[in-house]
N, CA and C of each residue as an Amber inpcrd file, in Angstrom:
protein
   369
 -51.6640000  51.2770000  45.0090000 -51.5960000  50.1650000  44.0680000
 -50.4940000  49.1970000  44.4610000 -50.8940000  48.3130000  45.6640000
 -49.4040000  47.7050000  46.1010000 -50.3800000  47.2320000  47.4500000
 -50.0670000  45.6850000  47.1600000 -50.6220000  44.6770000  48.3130000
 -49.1620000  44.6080000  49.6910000 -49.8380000  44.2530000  50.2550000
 -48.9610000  43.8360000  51.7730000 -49.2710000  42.4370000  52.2490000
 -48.6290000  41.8880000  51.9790000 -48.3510000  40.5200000  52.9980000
 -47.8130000  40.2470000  54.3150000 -48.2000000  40.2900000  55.7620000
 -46.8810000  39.9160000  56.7440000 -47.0750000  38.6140000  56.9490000
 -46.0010000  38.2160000  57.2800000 -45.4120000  36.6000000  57.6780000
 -44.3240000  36.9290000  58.7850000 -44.3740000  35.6950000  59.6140000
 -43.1860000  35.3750000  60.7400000 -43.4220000  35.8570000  61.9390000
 -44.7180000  35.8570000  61.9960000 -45.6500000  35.9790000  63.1390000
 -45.4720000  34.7210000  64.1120000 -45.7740000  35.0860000  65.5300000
 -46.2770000  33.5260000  66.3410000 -45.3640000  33.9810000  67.8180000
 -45.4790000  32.8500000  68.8850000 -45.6160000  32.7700000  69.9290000
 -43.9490000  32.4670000  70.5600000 -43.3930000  33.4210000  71.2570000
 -42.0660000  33.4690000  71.4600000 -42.3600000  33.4170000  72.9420000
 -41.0160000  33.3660000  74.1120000 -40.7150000  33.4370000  75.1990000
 -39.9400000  34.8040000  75.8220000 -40.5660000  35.5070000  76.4450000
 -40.0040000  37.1700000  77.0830000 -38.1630000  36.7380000  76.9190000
 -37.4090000  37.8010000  76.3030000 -36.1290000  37.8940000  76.3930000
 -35.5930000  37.5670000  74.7040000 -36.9890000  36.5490000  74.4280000
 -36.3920000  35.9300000  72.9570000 -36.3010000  36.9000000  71.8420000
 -35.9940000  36.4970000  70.5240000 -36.1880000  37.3630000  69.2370000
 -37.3910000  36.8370000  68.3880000 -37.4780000  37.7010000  67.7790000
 -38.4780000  37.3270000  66.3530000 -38.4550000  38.2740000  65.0530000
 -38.5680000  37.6410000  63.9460000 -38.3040000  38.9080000  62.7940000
 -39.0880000  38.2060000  61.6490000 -40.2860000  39.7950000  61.9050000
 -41.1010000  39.7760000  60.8110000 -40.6380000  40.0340000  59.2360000
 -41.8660000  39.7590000  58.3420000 -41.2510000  40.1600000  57.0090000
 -42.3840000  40.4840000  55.8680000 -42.2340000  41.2780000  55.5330000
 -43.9590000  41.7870000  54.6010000 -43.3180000  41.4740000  53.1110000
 -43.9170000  41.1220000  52.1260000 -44.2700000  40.9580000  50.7800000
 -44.8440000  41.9000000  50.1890000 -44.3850000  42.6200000  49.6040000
 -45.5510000  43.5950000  48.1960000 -45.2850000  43.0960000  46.7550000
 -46.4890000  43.5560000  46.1290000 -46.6680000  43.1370000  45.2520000
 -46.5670000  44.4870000  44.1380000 -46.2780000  43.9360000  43.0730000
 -46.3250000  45.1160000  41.8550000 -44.7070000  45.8150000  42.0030000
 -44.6230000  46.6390000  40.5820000 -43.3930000  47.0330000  40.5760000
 -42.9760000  47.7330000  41.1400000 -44.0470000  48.7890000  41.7180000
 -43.6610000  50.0360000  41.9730000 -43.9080000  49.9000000  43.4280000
 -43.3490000  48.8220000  43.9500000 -42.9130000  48.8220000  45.5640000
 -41.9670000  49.6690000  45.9680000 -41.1050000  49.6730000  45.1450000
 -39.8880000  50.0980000  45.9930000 -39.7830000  51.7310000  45.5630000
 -41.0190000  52.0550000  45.4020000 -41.2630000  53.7060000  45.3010000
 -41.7880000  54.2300000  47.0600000 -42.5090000  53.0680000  47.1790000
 -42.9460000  54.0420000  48.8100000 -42.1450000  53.5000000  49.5090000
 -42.4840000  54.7300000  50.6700000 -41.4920000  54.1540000  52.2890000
 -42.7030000  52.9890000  52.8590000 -41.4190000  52.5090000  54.1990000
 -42.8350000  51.4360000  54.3520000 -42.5730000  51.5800000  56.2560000
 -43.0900000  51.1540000  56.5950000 -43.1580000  51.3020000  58.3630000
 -43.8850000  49.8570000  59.1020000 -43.7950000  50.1430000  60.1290000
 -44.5200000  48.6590000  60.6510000 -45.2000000  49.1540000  62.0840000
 -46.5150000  48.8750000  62.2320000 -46.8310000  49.1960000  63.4050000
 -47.6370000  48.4720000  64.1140000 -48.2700000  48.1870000  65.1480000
 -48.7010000  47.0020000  66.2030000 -50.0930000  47.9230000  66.9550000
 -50.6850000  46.7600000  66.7890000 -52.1270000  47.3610000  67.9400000
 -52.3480000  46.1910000  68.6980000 -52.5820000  45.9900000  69.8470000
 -52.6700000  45.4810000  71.1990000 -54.0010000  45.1420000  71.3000000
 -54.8360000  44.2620000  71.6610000 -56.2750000  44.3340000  71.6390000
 -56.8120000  45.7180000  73.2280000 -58.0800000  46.3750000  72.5310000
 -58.1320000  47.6160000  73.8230000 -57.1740000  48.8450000  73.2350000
 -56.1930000  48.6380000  72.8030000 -55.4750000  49.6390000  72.5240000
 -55.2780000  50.1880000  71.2590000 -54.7110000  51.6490000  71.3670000
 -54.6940000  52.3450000  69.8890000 -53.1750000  51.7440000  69.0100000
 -53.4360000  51.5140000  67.5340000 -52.5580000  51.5400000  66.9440000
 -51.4640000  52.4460000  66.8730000 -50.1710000  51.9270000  67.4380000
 -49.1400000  52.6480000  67.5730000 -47.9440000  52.0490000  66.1530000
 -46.9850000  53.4570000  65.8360000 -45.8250000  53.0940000  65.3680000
 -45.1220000  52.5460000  66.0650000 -44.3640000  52.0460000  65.2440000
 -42.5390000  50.9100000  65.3270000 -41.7230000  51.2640000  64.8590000
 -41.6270000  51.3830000  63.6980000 -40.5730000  51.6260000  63.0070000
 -40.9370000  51.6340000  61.4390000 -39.7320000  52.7030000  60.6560000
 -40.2820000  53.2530000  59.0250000 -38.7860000  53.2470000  58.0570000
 -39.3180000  53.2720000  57.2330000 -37.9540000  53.2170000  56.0620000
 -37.8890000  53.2860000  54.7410000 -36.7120000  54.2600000  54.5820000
 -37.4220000  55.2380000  53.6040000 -37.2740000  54.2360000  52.0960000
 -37.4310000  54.6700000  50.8260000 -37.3860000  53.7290000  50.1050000
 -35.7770000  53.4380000  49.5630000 -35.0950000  53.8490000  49.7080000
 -33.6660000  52.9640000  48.8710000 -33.2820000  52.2010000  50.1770000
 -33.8600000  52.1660000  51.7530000 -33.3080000  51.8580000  52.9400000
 -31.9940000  52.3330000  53.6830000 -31.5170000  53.7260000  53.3600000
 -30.5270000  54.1520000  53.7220000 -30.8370000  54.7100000  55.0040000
 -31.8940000  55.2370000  55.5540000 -32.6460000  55.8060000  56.3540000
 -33.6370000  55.1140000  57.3510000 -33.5670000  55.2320000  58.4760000
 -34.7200000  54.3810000  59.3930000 -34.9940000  55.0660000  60.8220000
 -36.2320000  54.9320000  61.1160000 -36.8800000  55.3280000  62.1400000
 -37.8470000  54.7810000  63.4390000 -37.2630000  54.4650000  64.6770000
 -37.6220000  53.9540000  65.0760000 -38.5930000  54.6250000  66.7830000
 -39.5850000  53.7670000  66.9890000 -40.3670000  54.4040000  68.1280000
 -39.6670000  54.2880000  69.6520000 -39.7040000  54.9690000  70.3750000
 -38.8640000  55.1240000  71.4690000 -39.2790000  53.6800000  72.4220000
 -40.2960000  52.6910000  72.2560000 -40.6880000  51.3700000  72.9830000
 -39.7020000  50.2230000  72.3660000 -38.9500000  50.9820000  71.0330000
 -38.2090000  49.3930000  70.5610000 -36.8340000  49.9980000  70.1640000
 -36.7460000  51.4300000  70.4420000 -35.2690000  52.1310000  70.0250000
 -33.7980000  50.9460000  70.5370000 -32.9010000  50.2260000  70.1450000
 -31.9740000  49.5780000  70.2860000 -32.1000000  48.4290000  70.5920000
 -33.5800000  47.7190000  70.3480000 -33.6430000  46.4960000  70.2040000
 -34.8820000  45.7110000  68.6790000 -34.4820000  47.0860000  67.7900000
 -35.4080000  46.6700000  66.5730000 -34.7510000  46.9090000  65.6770000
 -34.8400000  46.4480000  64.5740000 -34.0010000  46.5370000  63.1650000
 -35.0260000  46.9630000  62.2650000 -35.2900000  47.4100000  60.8570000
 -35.9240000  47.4830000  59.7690000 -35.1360000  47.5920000  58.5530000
 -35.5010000  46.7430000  57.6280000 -34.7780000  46.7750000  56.6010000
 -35.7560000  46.1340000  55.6520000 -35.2770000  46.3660000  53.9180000
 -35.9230000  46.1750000  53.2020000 -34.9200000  46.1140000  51.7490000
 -35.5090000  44.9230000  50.7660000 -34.5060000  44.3460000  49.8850000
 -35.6190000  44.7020000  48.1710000 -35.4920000  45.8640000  47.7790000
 -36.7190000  46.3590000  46.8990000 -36.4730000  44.9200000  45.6910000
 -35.0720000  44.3650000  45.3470000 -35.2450000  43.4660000  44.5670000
 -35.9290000  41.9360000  44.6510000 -36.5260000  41.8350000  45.9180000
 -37.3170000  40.8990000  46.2430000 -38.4650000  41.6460000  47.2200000
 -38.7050000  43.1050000  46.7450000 -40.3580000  43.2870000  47.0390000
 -40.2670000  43.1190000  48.3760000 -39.3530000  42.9290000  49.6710000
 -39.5530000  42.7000000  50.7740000 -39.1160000  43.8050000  51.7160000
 -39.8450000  44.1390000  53.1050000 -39.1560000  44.3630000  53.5840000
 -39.4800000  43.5660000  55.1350000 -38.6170000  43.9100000  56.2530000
 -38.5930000  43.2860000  57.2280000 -38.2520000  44.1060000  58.4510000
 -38.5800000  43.2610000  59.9400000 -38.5110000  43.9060000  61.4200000
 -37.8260000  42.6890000  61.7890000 -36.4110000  42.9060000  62.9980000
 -36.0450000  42.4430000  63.8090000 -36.5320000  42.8980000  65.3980000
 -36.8740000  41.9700000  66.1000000 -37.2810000  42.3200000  67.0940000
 -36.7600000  41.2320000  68.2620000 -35.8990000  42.6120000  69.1880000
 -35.1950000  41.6790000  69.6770000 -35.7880000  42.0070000  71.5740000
 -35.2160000  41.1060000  72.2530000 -35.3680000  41.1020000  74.0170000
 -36.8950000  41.4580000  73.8180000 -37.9550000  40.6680000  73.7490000
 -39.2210000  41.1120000  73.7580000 -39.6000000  40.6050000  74.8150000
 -40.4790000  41.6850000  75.6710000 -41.4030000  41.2010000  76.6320000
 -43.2940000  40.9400000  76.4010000 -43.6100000  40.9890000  77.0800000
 -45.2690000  40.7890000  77.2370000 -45.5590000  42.0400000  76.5900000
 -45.2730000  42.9410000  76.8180000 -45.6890000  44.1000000  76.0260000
 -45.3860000  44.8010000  74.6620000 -44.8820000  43.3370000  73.9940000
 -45.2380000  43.3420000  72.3810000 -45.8810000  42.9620000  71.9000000
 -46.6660000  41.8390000  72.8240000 -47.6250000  41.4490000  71.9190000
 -48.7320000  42.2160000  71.3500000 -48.5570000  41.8960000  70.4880000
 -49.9740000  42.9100000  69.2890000 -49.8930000  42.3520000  68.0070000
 -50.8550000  42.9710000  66.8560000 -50.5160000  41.8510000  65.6440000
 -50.0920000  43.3790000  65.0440000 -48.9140000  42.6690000  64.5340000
 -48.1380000  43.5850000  63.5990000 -48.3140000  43.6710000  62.3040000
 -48.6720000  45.0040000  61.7230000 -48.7620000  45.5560000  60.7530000
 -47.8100000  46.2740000  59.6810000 -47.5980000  45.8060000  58.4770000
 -46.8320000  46.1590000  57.5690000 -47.4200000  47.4600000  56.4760000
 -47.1260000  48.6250000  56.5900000 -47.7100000  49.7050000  55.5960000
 -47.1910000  50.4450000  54.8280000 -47.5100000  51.0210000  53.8150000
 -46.5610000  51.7050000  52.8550000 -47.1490000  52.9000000  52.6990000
 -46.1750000  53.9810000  52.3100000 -46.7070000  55.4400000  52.0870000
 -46.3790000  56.3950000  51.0380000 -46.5070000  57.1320000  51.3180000
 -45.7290000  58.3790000  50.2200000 -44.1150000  58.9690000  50.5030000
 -44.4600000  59.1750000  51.9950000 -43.4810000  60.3670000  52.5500000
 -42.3520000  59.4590000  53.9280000 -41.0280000  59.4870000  53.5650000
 -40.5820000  59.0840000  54.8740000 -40.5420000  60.1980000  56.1290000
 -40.4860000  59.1070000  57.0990000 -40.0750000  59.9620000  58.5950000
 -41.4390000  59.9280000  58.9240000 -42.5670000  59.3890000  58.7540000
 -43.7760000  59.6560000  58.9240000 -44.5040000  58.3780000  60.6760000
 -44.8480000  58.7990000  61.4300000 -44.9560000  57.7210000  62.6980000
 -46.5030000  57.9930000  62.6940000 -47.0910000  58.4410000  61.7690000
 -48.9050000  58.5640000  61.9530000 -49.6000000  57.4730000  60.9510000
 -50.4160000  57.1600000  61.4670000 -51.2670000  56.3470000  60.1380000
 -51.6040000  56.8930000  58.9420000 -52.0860000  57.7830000  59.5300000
 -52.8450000  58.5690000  58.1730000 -51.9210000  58.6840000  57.1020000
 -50.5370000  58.6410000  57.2810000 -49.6890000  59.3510000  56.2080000
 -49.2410000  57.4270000  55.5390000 -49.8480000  56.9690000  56.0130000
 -49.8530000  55.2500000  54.7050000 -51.1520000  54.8960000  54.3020000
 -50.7270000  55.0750000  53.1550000 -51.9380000  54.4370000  51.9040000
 -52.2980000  53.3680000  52.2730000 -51.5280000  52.3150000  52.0940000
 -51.8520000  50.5980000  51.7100000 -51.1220000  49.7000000  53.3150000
 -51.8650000  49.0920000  53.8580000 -51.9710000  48.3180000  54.8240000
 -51.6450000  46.5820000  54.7140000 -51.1800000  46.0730000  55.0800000
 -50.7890000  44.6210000  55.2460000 -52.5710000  43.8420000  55.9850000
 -52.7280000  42.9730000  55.9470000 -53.5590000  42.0570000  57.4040000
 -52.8660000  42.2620000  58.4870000 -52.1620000  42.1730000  58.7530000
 -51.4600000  42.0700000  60.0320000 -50.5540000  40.6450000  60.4170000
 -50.0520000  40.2280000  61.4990000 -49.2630000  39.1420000  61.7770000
 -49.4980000  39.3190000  63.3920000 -50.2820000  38.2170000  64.1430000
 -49.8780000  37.8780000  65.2140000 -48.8080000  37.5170000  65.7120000
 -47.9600000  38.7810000  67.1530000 -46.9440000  38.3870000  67.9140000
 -47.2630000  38.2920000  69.4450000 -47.1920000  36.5560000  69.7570000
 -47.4930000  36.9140000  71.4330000 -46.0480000  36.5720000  72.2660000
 -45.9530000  37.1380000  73.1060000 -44.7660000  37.2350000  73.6990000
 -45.4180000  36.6600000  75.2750000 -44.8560000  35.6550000  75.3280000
 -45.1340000  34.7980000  76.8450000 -44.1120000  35.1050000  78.0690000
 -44.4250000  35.3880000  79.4940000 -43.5840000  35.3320000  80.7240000
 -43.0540000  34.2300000  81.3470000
């Protein structure tokens, strides 16, 4: 019971930054954890990064370990990805999802899904 919005999507230069940001809706956002993950066209949907719900806690996939941030502000329903030194091999459209359980890097374990946000990363 809880929509996903991503925004701050679009077309960067290899080395640059970009930082996404999802919207939920309803009160009881800031009950689930939320994560963010990317699919590549051809390729399987992979994790990014997760966080648990008060944001004291975060988890990140070993392709963006020390150049990704996640954070999330439950009093404005948001949370967000920093994504930093990106090459060609981020591009994918990024996905914002929410779940039950933190620490979780599988799909199956999130309920509610965002659309996604196109990120292309140019050479």
């Amino acid at each position: 019971q809880v929509q996903l919005v991503e925004s701050g999507g679009g077309l960067v230069q290899a080395g640059g930054s970009l930082r996404l940001s999802c919207a939920g809706s309803g009160r009881t956002f800031r009950t689930y954890v939320l994560g963010w993950f990317r699919q590549a066209p051809g390729k399987e949907r992979e994790f990014v990064a997760t966080i648990n719900w008060s944001g004291g806690s975060t988890y990140y996939a070993d392709s963006v370990l020390g150049r990704c941030s996640i954070s999330r502000d439950n009093a404005k329903n948001t949370v967000s990805l920093q994504l930093n030194s990106l090459t060609p091999e981020d591009t994918a459209v990024y996905y914002c999802a929410a779940g039950q359980w933190y620490g979780s890097n599988r799909q199956q374990d999130y309920a509610y899904w965002g659309q996604g946000t196109q990120v292309t990363v140019s050479s």
